[in-house]
C-alpha positions in Angstrom: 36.0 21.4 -44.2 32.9 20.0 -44.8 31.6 20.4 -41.1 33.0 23.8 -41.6 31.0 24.2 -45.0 28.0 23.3 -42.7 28.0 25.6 -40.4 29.0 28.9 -42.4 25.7 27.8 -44.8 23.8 27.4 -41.8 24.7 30.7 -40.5 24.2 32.5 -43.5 20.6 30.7 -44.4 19.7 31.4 -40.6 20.9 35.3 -40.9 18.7 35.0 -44.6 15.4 33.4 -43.1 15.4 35.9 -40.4 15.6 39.2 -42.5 12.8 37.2 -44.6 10.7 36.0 -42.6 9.8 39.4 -40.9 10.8 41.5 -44.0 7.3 42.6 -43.4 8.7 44.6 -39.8 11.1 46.4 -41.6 8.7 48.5 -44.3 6.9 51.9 -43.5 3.5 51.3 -43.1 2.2 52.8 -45.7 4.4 49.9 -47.9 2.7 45.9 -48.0 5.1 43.9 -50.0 6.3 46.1 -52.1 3.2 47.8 -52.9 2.3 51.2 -52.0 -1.0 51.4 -49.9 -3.1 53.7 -47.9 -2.3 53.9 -44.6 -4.5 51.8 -42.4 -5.0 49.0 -45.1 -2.3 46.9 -43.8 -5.0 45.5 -41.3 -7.2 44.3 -43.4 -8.1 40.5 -43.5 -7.3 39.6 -47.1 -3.7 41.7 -47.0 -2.8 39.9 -43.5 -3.9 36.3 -44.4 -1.3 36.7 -47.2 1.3 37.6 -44.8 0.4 34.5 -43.2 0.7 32.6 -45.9 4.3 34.1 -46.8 5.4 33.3 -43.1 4.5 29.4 -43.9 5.4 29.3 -47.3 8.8 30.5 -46.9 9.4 28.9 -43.2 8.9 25.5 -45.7 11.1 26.9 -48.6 13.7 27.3 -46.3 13.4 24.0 -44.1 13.4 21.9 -47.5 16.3 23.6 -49.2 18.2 23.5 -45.5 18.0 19.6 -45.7 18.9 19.6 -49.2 22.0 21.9 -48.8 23.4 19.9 -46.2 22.9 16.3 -47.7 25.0 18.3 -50.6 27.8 19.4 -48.9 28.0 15.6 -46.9 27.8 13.7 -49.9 31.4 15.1 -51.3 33.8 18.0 -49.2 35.1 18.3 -53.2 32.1 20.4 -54.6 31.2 21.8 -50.8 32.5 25.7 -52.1 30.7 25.2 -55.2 27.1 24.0 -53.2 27.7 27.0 -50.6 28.2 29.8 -53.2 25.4 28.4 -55.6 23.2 27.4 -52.4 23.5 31.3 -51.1 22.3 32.3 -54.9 19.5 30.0 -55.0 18.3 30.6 -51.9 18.0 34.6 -52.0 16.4 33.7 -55.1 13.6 31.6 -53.3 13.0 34.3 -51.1 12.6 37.1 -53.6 10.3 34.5 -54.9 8.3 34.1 -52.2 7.9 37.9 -51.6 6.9 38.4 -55.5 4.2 35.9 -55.3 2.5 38.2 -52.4 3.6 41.5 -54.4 1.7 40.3 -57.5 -1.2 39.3 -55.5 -0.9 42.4 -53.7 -0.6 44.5 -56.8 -3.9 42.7 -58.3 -5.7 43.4 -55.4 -5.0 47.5 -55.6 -5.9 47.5 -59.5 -9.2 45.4 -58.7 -10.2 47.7 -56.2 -8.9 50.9 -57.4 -7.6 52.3 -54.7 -6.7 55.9 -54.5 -3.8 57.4 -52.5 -4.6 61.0 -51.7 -2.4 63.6 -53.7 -1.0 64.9 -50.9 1.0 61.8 -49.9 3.9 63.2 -51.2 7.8 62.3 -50.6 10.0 65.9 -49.8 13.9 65.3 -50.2 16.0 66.9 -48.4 18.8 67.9 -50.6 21.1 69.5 -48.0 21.2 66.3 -46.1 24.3 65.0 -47.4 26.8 68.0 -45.9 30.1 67.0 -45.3 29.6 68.7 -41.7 26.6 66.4 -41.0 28.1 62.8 -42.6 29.3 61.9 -39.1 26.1 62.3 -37.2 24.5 60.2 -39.1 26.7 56.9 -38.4 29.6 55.5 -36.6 32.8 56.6 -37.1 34.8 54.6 -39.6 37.3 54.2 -37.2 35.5 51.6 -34.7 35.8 49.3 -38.5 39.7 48.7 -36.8 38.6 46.3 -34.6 36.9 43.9 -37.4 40.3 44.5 -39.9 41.9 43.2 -36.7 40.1 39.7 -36.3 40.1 39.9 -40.3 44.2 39.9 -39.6 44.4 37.1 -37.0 42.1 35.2 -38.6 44.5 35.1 -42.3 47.4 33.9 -39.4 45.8 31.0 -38.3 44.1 30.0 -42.2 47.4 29.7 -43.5 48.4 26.8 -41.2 44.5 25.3 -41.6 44.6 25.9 -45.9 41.5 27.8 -44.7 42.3 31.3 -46.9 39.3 31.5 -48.6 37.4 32.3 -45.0 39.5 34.7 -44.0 39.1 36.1 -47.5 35.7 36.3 -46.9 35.7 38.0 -43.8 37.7 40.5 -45.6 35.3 41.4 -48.2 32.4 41.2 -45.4 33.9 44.2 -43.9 34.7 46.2 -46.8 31.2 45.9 -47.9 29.7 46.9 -44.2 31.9 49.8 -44.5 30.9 50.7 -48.0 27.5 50.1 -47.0 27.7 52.7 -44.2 29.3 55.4 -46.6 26.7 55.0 -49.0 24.0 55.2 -46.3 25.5 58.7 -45.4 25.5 59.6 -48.5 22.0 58.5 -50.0 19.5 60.4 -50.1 17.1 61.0 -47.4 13.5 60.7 -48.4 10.5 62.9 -45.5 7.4 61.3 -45.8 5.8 64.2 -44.2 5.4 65.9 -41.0 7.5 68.5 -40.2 10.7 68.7 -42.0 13.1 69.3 -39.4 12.0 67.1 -37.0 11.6 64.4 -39.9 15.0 64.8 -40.7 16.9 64.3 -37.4 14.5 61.2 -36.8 16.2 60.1 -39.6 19.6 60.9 -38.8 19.0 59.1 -35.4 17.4 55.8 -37.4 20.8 55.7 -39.6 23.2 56.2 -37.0 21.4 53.1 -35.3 21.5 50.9 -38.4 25.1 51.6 -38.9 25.7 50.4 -35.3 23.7 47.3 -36.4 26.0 47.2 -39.6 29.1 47.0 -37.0 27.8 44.7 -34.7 26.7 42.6 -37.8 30.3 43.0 -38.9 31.7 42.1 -35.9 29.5 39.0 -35.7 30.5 37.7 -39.3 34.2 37.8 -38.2 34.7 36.6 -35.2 31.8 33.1 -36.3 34.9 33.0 -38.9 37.6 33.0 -37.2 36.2 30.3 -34.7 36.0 28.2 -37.4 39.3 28.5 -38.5 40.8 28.2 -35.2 38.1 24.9 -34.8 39.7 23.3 -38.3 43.2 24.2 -37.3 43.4 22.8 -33.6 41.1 20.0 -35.4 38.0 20.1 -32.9 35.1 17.8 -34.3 33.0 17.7 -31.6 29.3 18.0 -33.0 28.4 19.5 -29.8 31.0 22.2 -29.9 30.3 22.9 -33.2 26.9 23.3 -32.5 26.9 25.5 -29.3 29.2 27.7 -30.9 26.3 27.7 -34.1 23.9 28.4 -31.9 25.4 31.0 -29.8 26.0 33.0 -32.8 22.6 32.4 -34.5 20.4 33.6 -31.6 23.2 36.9 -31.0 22.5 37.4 -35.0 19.2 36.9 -34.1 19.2 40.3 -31.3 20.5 42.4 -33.9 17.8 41.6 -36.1 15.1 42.3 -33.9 17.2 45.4 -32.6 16.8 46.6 -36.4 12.7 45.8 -36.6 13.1 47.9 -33.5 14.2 50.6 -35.6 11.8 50.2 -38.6 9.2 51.0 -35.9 10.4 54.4 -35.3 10.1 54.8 -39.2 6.4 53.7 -39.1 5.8 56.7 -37.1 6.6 59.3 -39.9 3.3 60.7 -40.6 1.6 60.5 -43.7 0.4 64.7 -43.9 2.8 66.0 -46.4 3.7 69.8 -47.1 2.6 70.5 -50.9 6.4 70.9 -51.7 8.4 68.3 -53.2 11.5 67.1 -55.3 10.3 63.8 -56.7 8.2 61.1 -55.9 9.5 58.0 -54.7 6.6 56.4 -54.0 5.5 55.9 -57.2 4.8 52.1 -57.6 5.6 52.4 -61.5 9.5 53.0 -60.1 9.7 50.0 -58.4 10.3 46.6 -60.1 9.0 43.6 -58.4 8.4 46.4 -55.7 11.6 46.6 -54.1 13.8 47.5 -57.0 14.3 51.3 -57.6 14.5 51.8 -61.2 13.7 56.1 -62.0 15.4 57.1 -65.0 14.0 60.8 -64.3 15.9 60.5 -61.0 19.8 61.4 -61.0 20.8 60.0 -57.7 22.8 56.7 -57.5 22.0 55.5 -54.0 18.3 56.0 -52.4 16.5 54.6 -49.3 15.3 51.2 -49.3 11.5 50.5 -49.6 11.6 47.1 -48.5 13.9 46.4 -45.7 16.4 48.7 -43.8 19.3 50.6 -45.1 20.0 52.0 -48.6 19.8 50.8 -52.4 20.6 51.6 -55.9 18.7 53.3 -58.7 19.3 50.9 -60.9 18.4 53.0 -63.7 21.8 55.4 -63.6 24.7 54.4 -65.3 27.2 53.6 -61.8 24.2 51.4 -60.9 24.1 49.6 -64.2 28.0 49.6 -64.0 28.4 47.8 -60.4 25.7 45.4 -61.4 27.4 44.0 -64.4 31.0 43.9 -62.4 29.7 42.3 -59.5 27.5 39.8 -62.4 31.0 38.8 -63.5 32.6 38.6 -59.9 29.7 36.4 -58.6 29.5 34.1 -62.1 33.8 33.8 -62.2 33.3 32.8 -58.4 30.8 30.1 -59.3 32.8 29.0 -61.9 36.0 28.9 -60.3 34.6 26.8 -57.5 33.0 24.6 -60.0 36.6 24.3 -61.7 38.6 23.5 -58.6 37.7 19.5 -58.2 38.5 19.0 -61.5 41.9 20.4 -60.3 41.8 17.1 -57.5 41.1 14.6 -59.1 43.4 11.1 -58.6 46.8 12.0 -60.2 47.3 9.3 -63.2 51.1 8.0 -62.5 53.1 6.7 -65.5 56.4 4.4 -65.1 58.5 5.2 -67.2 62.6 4.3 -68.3 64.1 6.2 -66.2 61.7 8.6 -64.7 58.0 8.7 -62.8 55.9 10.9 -64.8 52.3 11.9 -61.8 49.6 13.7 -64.7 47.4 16.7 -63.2 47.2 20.7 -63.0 50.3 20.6 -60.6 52.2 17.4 -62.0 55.5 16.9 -62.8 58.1 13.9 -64.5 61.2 13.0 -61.5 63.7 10.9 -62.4 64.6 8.1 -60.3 67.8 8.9 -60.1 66.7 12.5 -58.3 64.9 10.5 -55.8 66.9 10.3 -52.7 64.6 8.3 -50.7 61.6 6.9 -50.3 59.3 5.6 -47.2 55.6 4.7 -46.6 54.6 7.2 -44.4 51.9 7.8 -41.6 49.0 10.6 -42.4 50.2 13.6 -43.8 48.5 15.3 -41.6 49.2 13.4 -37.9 52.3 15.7 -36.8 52.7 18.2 -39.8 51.4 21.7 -40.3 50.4 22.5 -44.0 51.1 26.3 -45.0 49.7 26.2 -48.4 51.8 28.3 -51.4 50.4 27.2 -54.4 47.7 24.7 -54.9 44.5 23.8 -53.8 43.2 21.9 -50.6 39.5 21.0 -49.2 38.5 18.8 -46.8 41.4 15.9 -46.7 42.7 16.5 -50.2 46.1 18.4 -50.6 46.9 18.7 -54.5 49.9 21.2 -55.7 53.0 23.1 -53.6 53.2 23.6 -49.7 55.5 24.4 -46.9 55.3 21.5 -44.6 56.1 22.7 -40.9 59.3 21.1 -40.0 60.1 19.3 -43.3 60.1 21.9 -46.1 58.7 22.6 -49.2 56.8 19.6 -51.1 54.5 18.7 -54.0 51.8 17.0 -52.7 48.9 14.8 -54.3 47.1 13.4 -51.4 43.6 12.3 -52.2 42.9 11.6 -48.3 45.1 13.3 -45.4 44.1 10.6 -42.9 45.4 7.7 -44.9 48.7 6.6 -45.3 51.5 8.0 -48.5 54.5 7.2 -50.4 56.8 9.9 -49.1 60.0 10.9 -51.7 62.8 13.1 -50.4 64.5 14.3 -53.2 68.2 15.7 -53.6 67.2 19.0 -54.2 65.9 19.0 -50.6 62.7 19.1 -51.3 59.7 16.4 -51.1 57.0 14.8 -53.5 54.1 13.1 -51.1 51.2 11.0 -53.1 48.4 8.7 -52.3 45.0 7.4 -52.9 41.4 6.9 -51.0 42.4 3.3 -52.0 45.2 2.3 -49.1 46.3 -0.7 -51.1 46.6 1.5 -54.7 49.3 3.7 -52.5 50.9 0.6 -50.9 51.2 -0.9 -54.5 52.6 2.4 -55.9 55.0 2.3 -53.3 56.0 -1.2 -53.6 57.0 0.0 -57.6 58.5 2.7 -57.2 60.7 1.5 -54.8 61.8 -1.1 -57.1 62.5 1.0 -59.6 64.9 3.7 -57.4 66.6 0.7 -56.2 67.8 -0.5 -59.4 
């Protein structure tokens, strides 16, 4: 798991630095960090050596918080979904950083110098773009979203004979939220910057259609790194060098979509800047924007608008569904946190109490057997060497098994096995079914054998 843990950071930090580190590609020109500027400004020394200093400062952010993360997730494979989730947090937050720092510069920069937008750089929306007869020209058809349920369906086979669920899980909600992603696109929405309307407009529709091809591919991508790793754990490859060709074969083919979208943003760049004197509202309005890239118009009614930073679509975060989602997804993305942080308390070392008559094992999934239930007992090789683990009720990362599974070949069992690759005491009981314990220390479990069986031979 932890090698796992590695490589899914990685992946995600690589996929993060990249939409980062050239979030500067993917605004309109007339847009420098969030702040709304005359067009032609963008070339100025001061405004680029910023840039530059972004590019370093982050490129370091990330390299230092890379090392970190991974010494994290090596030190203990107990706390590695915990470090992954609150890494991914932490990290986004650095970057968000990073881009403020330049905003606010930025932002003191236009107020110094008072710098004066013409009144005719307007923002027209097109209200008659979200037609039901033109929501399919502007994306992919949902259908093509079969083939990603489809690796999302193989990939839950093979997880529940690796105790890998919570990947397959993941790719699960990775493409609900690409296809959400794309309805909303359709739907948001569409703001001309100026030129002529019409041909503004199917620009447009051709620059979503392409960025819900990159949502796909994206999709697509996610999945299938997933499901490698799942079949990887299962078949129990830990080849570094396998691992890392498959990392790096992902990484660089994440990479191509990436610049495939900065491709995109350029066609954006080419919206020109003359605008007709009629309009709906003004999104350009730097007062609208918090941190300059978060929409916040309370005098606007629609939910979902066009990025200004970056590619795709966004919230107003000042309507109520915005404000709703938020504080749901606050609670989804805190209980997460906390329920990873909960789960090694859930493995610790199961105390294990003689008592008269019966064994009493302590712990979220313990239980009292009496001796005369057991039906035999044996020192037993890894619990993982020949059996297959199909996980029904407890919790398992790394080489820790704690609660009820389906052993392939043997049954149900209760496990409490602190280390996979060690040896265990191994209990058959009359009911049929099996109670398999040990500890990181191998003389501990030899000792706890060498009781017990004293006890269910008297």
């Amino acid at each position: 798991m932890d090698i796992a843990m590695m490589v899914i950071g990685a992946f995600i930090i690589g996929i993060t630095f990249l939409i980062g580190i050239f979030i500067d590609k993917m605004n309109k020109n007339s847009v420098f960090f969030g702040v709304r500027i005359p067009i032609g400004y963008e070339k100025r020394d001061d405004l680029l050596e910023l840039k530059k200093k972004y590019k370093i400062n982050f490129t370091i952010t990330t390299l230092i918080f890379l090392c970190v993360y991974l010494i994290l997730i090596g030190i203990s494979s107990l706390y590695s979904p915990f470090v992954l989730i609150l890494g991914m947090y932490i990290y986004i937050g650095l970057m968000q950083w990073n881009f403020y720092l330049v905003y606010k510069k930025v932002k003191f920069i236009k107020k110094s110098e008072k710098w004066i937008l013409e009144s005719k750089n307007k923002v027209v929306v097109d209200l008659k773009y979200r037609n039901k007869n033109e929501k399919q020209k502007v994306s992919i058809s949902l259908i093509w979203y079969i083939v990603p349920f489809i690796i999302v369906y193989f990939s839950f086979i093979l997880s529940f004979e690796s105790n890998m669920v919570i990947l397959a899980v993941s790719e699960a909600i990775v493409t609900i939220i690409s296809i959400l992603s794309t309805i909303i696109m359709v739907r948001s929405k569409q703001n001309i910057n100026g030129g002529d309307v019409n041909k503004v407009k199917e620009q447009t529709k051709r620059i979503r259609y392409k960025i819900s091809k990159a949502f796909y591919f994206l999709c697509i991508m996610t999945n299938l790194l997933f499901l490698v790793v799942i079949a990887l754990y299962k078949y129990e490859v830990e080849s570094p060098a396998i691992w890392g060709t498959i990392f790096m074969s992902f990484f660089i083919l994440t990479f191509a979509i990436v610049i495939y979208l900065i491709h995109i943003n350029k066609e954006k760049q080419t919206l020109q800047e003359d605008m007709p004197d009629s309009m709906v509202i003004n999104r350009e309005d730097d007062d609208n924007y918090l941190l300059g890239n978060i929409y916040y118009n309370k005098y606007d009614p629609a939910v979902f608008v066009e990025k200004r930073v970056g590619i795709g679509t966004t919230f107003n975060f000042a309507t109520l569904p915005a404000k709703i989602f938020m504080g749901i997804m606050s609670l989804i993305l805190f209980g997460t946190l906390v329920l990873m942080l909960f789960i090694p308390f859930t493995m610790k070392e199961s105390e294990v109490t003689f008592k008269q008559d019966s064994i009493n094992i302590s712990g979220i999934y313990g239980t009292e057997i009496k001796y005369s239930d057991i039906n035999s007992i044996k020192l037993g090789d890894k619990i993982e060497g020949n059996m297959k683990l199909f996980k029904t009720n407890g919790c398992a990362t790394g080489n820790i098994d704690i609660g009820h599974f389906n052993i392939k070949g043997v049954g149900k069992a209760r496990l409490f096995i602190m280390n996979s690759e060690k040896i265990d005491v191994e209990m058959k009981l009359k009911d049929g079914t099996y109670l398999m314990i040990n500890y990181e220390d191998i003389n501990k479990t030899k000792f706890l054998y060498e009781k017990l069986e004293d006890k269910v031979k008297k």
